[in-house]
N, C-alpha and C positions, 0 to 999 in steps of 0.2 A: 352736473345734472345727469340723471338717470336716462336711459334710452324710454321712451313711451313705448309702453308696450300696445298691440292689436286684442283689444277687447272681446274681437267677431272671434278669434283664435281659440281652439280648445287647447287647452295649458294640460301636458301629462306626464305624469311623472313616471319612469319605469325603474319596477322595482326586480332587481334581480340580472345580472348581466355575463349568466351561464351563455350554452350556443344558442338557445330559443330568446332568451334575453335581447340577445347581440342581433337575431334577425328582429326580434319587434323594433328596436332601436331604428336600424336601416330603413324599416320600411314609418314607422314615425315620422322621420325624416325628412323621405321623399316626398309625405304625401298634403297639398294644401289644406289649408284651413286647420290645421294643427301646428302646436309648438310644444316641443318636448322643453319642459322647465327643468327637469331634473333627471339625472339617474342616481342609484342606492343601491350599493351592494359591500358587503362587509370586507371585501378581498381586499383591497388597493392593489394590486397587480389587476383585477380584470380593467377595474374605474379607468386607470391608466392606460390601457392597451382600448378602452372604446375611444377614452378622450383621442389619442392620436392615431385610432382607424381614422373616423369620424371625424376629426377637425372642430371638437365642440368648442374648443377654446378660440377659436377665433368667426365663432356663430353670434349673430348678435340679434338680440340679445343674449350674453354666454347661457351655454346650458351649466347648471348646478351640475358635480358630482360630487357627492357623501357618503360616506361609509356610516351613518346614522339616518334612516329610513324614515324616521319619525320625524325628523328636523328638513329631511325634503319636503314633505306632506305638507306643512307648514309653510312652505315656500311662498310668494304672493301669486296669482294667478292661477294658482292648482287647480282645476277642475274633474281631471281623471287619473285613472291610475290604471297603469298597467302593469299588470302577479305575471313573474315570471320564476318562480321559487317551486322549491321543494312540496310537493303535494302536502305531508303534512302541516303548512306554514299557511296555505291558502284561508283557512277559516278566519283565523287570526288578524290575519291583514288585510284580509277584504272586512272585517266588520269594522275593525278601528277608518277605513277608507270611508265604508260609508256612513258611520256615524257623525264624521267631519262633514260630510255632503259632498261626499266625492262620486263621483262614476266611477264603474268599475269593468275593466276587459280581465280576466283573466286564463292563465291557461289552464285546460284540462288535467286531473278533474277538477272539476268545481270544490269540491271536497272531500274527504273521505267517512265522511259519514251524512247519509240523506236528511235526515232529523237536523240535521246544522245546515244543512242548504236550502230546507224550506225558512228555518229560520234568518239564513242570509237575504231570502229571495222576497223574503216578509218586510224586512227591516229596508231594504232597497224601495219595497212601494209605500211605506212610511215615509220614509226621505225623498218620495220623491225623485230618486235616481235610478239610473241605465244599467241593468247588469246584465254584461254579455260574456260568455264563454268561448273560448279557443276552441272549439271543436272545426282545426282547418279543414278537416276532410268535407265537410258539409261545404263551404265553398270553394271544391275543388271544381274544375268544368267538368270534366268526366263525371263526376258523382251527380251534379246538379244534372248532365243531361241525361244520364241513366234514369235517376228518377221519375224523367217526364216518360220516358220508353216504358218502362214497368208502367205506371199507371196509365199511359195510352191503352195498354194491353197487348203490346207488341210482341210480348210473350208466353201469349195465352195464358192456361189457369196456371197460375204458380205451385211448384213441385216441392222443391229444396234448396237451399243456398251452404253455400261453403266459402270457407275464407281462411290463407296461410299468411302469415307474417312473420316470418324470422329474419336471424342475422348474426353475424358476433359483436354482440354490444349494441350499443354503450350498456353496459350492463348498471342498475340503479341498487341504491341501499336503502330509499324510504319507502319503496313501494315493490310489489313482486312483481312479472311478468304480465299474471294479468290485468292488473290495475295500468302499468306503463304503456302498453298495446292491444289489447283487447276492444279498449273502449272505441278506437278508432272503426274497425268494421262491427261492434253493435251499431255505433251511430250511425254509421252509411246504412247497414240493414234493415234498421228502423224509419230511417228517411226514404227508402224507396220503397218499403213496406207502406208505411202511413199508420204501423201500428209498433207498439211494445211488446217483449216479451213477458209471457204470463206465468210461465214458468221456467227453469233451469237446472243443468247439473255441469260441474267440473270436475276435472280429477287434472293435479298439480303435481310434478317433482322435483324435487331438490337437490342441486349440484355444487353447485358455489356457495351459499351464503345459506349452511345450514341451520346455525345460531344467529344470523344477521336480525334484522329489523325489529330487535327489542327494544335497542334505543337509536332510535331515528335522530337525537336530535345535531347524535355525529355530521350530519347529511345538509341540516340547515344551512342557508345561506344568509340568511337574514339574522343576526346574534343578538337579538333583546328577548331573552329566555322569560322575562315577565309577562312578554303579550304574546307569547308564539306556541301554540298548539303543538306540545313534543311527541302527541299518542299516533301512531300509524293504526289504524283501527282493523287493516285489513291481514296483518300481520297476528301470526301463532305463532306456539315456541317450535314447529317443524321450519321454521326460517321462510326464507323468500322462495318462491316459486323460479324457476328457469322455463320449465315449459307446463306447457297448459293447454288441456283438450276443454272445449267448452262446445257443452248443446244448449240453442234458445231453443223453446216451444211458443209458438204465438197463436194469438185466441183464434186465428184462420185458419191455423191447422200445419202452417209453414212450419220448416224446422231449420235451423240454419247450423252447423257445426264449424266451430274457428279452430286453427291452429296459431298457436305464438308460441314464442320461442329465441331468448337473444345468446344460447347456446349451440347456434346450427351456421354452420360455414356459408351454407345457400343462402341468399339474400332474396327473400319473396315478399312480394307484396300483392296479391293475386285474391280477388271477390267473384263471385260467379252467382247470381240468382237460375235458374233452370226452371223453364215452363215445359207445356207441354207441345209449344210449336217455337221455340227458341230459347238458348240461354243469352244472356248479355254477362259478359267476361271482362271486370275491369284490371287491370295488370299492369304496374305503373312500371316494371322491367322489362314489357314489350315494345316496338316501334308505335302500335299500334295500341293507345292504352285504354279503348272503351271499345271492346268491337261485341255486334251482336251477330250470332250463331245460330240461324236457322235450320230447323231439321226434323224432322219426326220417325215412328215408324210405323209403316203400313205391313197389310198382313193378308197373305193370298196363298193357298192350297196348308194351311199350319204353316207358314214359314213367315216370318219379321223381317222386313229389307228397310234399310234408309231411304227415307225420300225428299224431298224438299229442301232440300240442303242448300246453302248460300250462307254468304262470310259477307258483313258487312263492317266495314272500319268507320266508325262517327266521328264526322268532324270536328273538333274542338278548339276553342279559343286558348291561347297561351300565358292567359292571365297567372300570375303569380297567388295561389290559394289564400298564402297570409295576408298578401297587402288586399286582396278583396273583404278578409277578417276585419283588417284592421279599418276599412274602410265603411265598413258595415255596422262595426262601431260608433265611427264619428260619425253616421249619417242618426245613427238611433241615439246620440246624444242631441244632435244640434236640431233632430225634429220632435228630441223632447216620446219619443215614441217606443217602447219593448220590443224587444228584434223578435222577429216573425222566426228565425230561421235556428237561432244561436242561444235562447234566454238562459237566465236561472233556472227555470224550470225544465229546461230540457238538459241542462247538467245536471237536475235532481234525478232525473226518470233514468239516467245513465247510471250515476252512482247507486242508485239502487239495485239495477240490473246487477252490478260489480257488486252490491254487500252481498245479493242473492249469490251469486256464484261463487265468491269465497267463503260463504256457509256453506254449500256443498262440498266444495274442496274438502274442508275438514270433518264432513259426514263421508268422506270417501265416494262421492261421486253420487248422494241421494239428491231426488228428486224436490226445489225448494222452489216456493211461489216465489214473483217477486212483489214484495206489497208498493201500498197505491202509495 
């Protein structure tokens, strides 16, 4: 006789058991009112090395592992799915999920083309089901309480924002630079903004993989070449981007400038919004990783002096960014409700900022809206 399984239990399968894989895996796990029914990844060395981190095989009721992804999905008690695949592979696997009537968490981006994510985001309110996207940085503590600072107006009128992100590596072959890293500080700067960029420009160069990303499908993790999206849409024949200067313009008049780059020895991970009576400085390789920076400058006989200057360090809860993801998930599945914070649609308004910007790249750094 079969173990009875728990009904109240959301049943998920995850698809893909890379290093982002292997953390949704852990924090699945941990968390109640979920049971991971399955993992899927075409490797058997990873399958292998989750089953005996993990202890699946002696989890009861056991967790499935397959190296046919289609035949998890299928599994009895499926009800979500977690993408943890190759960006190009996301379309694919999230339609086939939600056509089944599956939920769907997946990771960032959503897609790589906007036109297929409203059409994902369409077919999810057809069915009836939850599509939420990874964008962890949206529930990181420091970001969620930066957010509340900027719109208190803690920073008076807003000036400029900037943002670096480099590293060496992991360097990717289905997507460039900016599509890998970029999106993270749009989406923070959009989230403490409360608005989108209206316009854009990038300029991209190329070091490593000057012929790369023609055929992405080298890259897949998932190998049913039938159902799986092989086009990287953001990719030319100038190769993958290494580093990438990018301006947002937003309809307020803000202008934010990122740096990324997984060619640079420095490890940065460093956002700054600047007003005209404080910046708030998020810098996740400081002790202190949300502090706001008060200061201005006053002006007596022609001369500019600093004034008003204080350091404050914001306290922050230690919460793990993913498991609040993932947990934010399960709560927008089991109340049946669209995540406020995380949706389909705000993976749409990303990937478009990103088409916008790698049509600049290849205009050499012209000025391109981003459409609605």
């Amino acid at each position: 006789m079969g173990v009875a399984q728990d009904s109240s239990l959301v049943g998920i399968v995850i698809l893909g058991l890379g290093r982002w894989g292997m953390h949704l895996l852990r924090n699945f796990l941990a968390l109640p009112g979920v049971r991971v029914v399955a993992i899927a990844d075409p490797n058997a060395t990873r399958l292998h090395i989750a089953v005996a981190k993990f202890g699946l095989e002696h989890r009861t009721p056991a967790v499935v592992a397959s190296t046919d992804w289609a035949a998890a999905l299928d599994l009895e008690g499926v009800d979500a799915v977690a993408i943890a695949t190759p960006a190009s592979t996301h379309a694919a696997l999230l339609r086939t999920a939600l056509n089944r009537e599956l939920h769907g968490f997946v990771e960032k981006p959503l897609t790589l083309c906007a036109a297929e994510g409203r059409e994902l985001c369409q077919l999810a309110a057809e069915q009836g089901r939850r599509l939420v996207v990874d964008h962890t940085y949206l529930f990181h503590p420091a970001v969620q309480a930066g957010r509340s600072l900027v719109q208190q107006g803690q920073l008076g009128q807003l000036r400029y924002g900037s943002s670096s992100r480099t590293h060496l590596g992991p360097v990717r072959s289905d997507v460039d630079v900016l599509w890998d890293l970029a999106i993270h500080d749009i989406a923070i700067f959009n989230y403490w903004l409360g608005e989108r960029p209206a316009q854009v420009q990038a300029w991209g160069t190329v070091w490593l993989q000057p012929t790369s990303g023609m055929s992405p499908a080298r890259a897949i993790a998932l190998d049913d070449a039938a159902t799986l999206d092989n086009t990287a849409t953001n990719v030319t024949s100038t190769g993958l981007a290494d580093l990438v200067w990018a301006r947002l313009m937003y309809p307020s008049g803000f202008q934010a400038t990122i740096q990324v780059c997984w060619l640079n020895p420095e490890r940065q991970r460093r956002l700054s919004v600047v007003g005209d009576r404080a910046s708030l400085i998020f810098d996740e390789m400081a002790t202190d990783s949300l502090v706001l920076q008060a200061g201005t400058l006053a002006q007596q006989n022609g001369t500019f002096f600093p004034t008003d200057q204080a350091r404050q360090a914001i306290a922050l809860s230690r919460e793990e960014p993913l498991r609040r993801a993932c947990e934010h998930f399960l709560d927008c599945v089991r109340g049946d409700r669209p995540s406020s914070l995380s949706s389909g649609e705000v993976g749409v308004e990303l990937v478009a900022v990103l088409e916008a910007l790698s049509q600049s790249m290849t205009q050499q750094g012209a000025i391109v809206s981003v459409a609605d």
